[in-house]
C-alpha positions as CSV (number, residue, x, y, z in Angstrom):
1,X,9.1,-4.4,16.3
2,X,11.9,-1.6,15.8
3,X,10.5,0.0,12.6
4,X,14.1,1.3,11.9
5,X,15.2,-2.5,11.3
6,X,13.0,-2.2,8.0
7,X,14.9,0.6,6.8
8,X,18.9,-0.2,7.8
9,X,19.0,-1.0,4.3
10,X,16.4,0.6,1.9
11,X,15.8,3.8,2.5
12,X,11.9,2.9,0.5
13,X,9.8,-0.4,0.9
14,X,7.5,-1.7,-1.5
15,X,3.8,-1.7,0.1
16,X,1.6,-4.0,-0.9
17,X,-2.0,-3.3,-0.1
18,X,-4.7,-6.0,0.6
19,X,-8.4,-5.9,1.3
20,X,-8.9,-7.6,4.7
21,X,-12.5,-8.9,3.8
22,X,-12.2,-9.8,0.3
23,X,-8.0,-10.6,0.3
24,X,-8.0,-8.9,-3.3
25,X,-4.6,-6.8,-3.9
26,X,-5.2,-3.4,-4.2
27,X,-2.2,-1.0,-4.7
28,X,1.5,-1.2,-4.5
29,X,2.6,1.9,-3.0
30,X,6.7,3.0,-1.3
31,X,7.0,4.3,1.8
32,X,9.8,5.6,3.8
33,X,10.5,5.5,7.8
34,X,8.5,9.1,7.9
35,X,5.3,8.1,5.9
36,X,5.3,4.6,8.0
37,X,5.1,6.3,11.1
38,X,2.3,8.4,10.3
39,X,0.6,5.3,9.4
40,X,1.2,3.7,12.5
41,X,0.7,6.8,14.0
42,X,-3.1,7.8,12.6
43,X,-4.1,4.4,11.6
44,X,-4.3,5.5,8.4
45,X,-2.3,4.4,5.2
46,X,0.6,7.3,3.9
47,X,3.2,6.6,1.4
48,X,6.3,8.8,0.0
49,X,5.6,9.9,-3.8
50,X,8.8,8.7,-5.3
51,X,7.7,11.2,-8.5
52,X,6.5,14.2,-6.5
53,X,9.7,13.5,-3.5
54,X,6.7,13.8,-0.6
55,X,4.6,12.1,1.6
56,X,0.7,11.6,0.5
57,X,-2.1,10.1,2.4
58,X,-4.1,7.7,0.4
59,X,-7.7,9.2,0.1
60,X,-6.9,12.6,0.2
61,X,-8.0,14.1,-2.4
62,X,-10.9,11.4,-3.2
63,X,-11.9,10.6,0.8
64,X,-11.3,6.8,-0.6
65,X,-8.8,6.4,2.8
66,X,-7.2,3.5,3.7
67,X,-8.0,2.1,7.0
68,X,-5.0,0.0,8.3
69,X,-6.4,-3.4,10.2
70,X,-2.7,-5.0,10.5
71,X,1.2,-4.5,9.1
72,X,3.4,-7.3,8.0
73,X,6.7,-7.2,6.9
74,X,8.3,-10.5,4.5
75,X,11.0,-12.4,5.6
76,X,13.7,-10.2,4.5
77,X,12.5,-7.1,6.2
78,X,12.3,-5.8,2.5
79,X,8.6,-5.1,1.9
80,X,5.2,-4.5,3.6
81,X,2.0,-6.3,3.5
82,X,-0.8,-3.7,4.6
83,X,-4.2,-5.5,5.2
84,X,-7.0,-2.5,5.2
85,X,-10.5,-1.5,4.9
86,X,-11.1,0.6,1.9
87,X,-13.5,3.9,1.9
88,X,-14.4,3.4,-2.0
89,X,-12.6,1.9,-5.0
90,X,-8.5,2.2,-4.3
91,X,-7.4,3.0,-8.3
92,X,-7.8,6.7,-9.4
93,X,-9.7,5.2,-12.0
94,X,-12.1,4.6,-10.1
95,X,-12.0,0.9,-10.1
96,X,-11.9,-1.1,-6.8
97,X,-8.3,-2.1,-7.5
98,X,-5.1,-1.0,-9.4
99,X,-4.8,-4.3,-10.5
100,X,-7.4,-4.9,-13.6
101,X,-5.8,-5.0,-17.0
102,X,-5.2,-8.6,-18.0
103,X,-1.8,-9.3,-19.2
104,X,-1.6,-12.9,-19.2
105,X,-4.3,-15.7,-18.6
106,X,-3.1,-19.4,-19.1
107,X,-6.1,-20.6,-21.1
108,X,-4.6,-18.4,-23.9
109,X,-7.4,-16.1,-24.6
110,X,-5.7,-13.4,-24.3
């Protein structure tokens, strides 16, 4: 696919990151034409920092990298589906995933 198809109208797309073994969400990160082509390029996941206005690569300060195993985009050609192999837990935190305070649960414990 023409990667510049994905960006005719948004100059950012949403990212979302998946664990290819375990199908567990793992980030949400934006990336622009630049940071998508040095993923495809190094096989490695890069975003663009919308805070800091630059690319990053995901692991480099921690060495918890990203390995890229395949690229979707949805139907609109509005957002990314990354399935990768983590190097350590994803979050800063230090948790596996970004995605572990519970908001909501429908048995109403919460």
């Amino acid at each position: 696919m023409d990667i510049g198809a994905l960006f005719e109208k948004n100059e950012l797309l949403p990212a979302v990151i998946q664990d290819q073994t375990t199908g567990r969400v793992l980030m949400l990160g934006y990336m622009n034409r630049e940071s998508l082509t040095k993923t495809l390029d190094t096989g490695r996941v890069w975003f663009y920092s919308r805070s800091r206005q630059k690319l990053w690569n995901k692991g480099e300060t921690s060495g918890n990298f990203l390995d890229v195993v395949s690229i979707d985009a949805d139907c609109y050609l509005n957002s990314l589906l990354i399935q990768a192999k983590p190097h350590g837990p994803t979050c800063h935190t230090g948790e596996v995933s970004c995605y572990f305070t519970e908001v909501f649960k429908k048995d109403g414990k919460l």
